[in-house]
N, C-alpha and C positions, 0 to 999 in steps of 0.2 A: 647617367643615361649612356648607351652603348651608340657608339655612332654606324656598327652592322649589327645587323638580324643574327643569331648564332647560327639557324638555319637557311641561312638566305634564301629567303621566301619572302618573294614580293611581296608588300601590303594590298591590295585592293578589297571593292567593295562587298568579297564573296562571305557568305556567310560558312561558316566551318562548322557549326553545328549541323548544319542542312548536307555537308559534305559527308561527315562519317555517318548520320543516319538519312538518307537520302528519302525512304518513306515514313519521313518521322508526321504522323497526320497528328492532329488532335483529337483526345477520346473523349465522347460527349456523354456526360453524364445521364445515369440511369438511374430514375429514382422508384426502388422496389417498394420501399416502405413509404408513408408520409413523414416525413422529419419534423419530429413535434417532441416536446419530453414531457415525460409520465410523470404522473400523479404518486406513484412510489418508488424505495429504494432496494434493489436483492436484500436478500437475509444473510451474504455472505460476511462474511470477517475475512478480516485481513489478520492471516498469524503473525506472531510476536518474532521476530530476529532471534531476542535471547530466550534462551528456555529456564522456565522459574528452577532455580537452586542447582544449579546444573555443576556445578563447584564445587559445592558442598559435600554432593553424593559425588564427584568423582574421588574427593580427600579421603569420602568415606571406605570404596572401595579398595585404592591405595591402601591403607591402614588394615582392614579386612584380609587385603592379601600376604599381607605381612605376618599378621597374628592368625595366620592361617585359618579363616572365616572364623576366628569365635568375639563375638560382640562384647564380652567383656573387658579385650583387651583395646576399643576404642571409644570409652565414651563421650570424650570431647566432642569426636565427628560426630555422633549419633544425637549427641543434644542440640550441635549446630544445624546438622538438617531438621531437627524435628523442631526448632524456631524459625528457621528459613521456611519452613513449609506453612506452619502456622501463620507466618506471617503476608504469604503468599495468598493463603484460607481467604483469611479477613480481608484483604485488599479486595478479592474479588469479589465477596459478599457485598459488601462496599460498593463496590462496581456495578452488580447487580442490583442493589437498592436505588441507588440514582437512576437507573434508569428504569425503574420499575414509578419512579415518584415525578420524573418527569422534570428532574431537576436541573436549571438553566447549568450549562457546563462553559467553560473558558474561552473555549475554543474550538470551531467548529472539525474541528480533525477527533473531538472526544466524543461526537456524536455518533450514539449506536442506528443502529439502521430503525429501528421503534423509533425511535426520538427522530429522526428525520420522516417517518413517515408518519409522524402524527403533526407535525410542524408543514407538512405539504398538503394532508387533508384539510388544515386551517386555513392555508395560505394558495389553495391549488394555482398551478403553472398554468394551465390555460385561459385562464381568466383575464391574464397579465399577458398571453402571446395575441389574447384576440386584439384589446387594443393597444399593439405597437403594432399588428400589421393594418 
């Protein structure tokens, strides 16, 4: 502990927030809408960070430019994106089946927007705001 102020500036009971904003009032809340939450969820998706097979076709290209575009001379790359993609295919179908079927998922971050709002039309939210208030 310093036994002076650096700024030696007396302590007293002044408030210093009230000093640098002197009409600092309070803003009193406006309520446009009623604050309540809905019965459904948007239909937006959240996009993915990585992009499916994104690798795969860039080796592919590399290779393509080398053998100056003729596809004969890469066909490793060419078999590996056309399994990457394939397998990309069926993940999604996949994907799309579960929640075509309504199928309990892990965890609620796997919940498509369907399944959340067939799971809120069973369970609606107002029901449950009337008696807590």
């Amino acid at each position: 502990m310093r036994a002076t102020d650096p700024l030696n500036v007396q302590k007293t009971d002044v408030d210093y927030a009230q000093m640098s904003f002197p009409n600092n009032k309070p803003i009193k809340f406006r309520e446009v809408a009623p604050m309540q939450l809905r019965d459904r969820v948007s239909l937006k998706r959240l996009r993915d960070t990585e992009r499916a097979c994104l690798a795969e076709m860039m080796t592919l290209f590399t290779c393509l430019a080398k053998k100056d575009f003729e596809t004969s001379g890469c066909p490793k790359e060419i078999a590996a994106l056309n399994t990457c993609y394939k397998d990309i295919r069926d993940e999604s179908m996949a994907k799309k089946q579960r929640a075509l079927q309504q199928a309990p998922v892990s965890s609620i971050r796997e919940l498509t927007s369907h399944q959340a709002n067939a799971l809120l039309k069973k369970f609606p939210l107002r029901h449950l705001m009337k008696k807590v208030r």
